[in-house]
N, C-alpha and C positions, 0 to 999 in steps of 0.2 A: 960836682960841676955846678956854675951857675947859670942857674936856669931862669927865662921869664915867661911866665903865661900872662897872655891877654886875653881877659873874659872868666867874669868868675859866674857864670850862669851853672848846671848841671855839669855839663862835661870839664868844664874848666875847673872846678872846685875838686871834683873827683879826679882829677889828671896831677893835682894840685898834691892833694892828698897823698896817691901813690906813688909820687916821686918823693915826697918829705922821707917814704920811709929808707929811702937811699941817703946817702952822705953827698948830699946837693944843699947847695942855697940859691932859693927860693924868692920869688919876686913875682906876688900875684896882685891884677892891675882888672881895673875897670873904668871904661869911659867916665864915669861920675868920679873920678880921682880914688886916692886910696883912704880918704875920711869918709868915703862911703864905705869900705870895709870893716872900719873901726868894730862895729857890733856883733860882726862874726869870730872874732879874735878866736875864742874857745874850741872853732871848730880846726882850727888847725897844728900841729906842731911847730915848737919856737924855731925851725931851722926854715918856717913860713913867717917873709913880714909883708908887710902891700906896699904898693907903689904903685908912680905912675903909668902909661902906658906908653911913654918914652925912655921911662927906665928901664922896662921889661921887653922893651924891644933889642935895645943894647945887651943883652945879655949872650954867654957863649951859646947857649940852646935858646930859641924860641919857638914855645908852643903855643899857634895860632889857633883860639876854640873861642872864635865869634861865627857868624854867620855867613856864609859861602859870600853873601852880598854886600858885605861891606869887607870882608878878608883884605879884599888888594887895597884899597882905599888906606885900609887902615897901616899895610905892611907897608906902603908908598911913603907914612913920615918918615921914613932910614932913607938917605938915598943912596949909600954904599953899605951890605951888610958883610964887606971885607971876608968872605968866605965863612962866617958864621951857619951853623943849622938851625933851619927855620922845620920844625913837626907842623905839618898840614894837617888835622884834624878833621877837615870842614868836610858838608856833603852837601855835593850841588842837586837840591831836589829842582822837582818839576818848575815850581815855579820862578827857582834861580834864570831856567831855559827861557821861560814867558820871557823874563825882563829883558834878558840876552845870551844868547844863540854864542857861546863859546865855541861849538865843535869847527872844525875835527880835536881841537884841544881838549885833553882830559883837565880836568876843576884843577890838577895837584899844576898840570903845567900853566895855569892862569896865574896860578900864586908864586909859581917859579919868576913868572914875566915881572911881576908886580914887586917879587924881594929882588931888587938888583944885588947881583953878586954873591947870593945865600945858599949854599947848600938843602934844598929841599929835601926832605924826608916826609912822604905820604902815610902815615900810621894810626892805628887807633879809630877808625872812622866805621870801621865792617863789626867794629862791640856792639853791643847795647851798652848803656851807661854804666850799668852796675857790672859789667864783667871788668870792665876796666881799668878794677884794681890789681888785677892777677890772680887773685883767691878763686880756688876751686873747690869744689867740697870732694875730699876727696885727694888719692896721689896723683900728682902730674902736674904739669905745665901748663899756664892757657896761652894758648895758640895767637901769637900776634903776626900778622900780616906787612910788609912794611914795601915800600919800593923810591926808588931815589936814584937820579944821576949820578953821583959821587960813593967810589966806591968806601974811602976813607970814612966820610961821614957815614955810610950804612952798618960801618965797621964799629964806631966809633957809638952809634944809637943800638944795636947789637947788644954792646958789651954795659951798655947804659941800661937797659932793661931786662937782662936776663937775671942778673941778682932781686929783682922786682917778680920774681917767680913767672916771669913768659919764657914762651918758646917764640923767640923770632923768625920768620918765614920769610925770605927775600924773594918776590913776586918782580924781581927786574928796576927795569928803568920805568921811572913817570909816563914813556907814554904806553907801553904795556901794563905795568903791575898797576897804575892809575887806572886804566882804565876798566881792569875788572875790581879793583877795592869800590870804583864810586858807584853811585846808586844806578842799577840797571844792569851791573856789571857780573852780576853772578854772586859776590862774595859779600853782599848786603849783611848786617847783624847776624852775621857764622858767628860760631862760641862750639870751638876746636880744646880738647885737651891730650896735652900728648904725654904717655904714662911712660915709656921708655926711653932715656933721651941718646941711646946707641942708635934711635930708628932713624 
């Protein structure tokens, strides 16, 4: 699949990483263009090149891993994303709230509003950074969380990540399964592994 990630900070590098080791091509993007990534070349696999963060918004998957507070701003340059899925990574902390009072809206359905026409998929946000390459120590599966409108696209990011050694958990629709993935919500930084996958 061609994938674009926007934001090559911590979580975007390491999202970056674990999808290289699938049969994806890769389009990792940072606000300073992609000759700012030039000097990291070595940390990635060749099925990883950089680009802009117009290029990687075009792509079949986009995974958004910038800041809760600039996410829509940023997903707003597409203004048709023609039924593409957009992975919601973000987490709307406390002082997302100070700036602006989103509820009753869960963070996943701000960024649904924000990607017109995109399939949203909420996932990855309830890791810590390091689990979220899939490695466990140990047998089993780590336990991914995900939730999204669209049953296709849940099907479709599913079957995207389970060869990436997760077990994906369907927590519903954005306004349910978002609103216990985001922070406050119960399912903060879990790190789940499931040793059986008949369970």
């Amino acid at each position: 699949m061609k994938i674009g990630v926007v934001g090559s900070g911590t979580v975007g590098t390491i999202l970056t990483q674990t999808f290289s080791r699938g049969d994806n091509e890769i389009i990792l993007s940072h606000s300073r263009g992609a000759a700012s990534l030039a000097p990291r070349r070595d940390e990635f696999a060749a099925n990883v090149v950089f680009g802009e963060v117009a290029d990687a918004l075009q792509q079949s998957l986009v995974i958004i891993a910038v800041p809760f507070g600039i996410a829509p701003d940023v997903l707003r340059q597409v203004t048709d994303y023609q039924q593409r899925i957009v992975v919601d990574v973000t987490n709307q902390f406390t002082a997302d709230f100070k700036k602006i009072d989103t509820r009753p809206l869960t963070g996943s359905e701000v960024i649904a509003a924000a990607a017109n026409n995109a399939r949203v998929i909420k996932a990855f946000n309830t890791l810590p950074h390091e689990l979220m390459t899939g490695e466990v120590d140990g047998p089993g599966r780590r336990v991914l969380f995900y939730a999204g409108d669209d049953k296709d696209a849940k099907k479709t990011f599913a079957a995207l990540v389970k060869p990436l050694n997760f077990r994906p958990v369907n927590l519903g629709k954005l306004r349910h399964g978002g609103s216990v993935m985001q922070v406050g919500g119960g399912l903060g930084h879990t790190a789940f592994v499931q040793l059986d996958e008949t369970y």
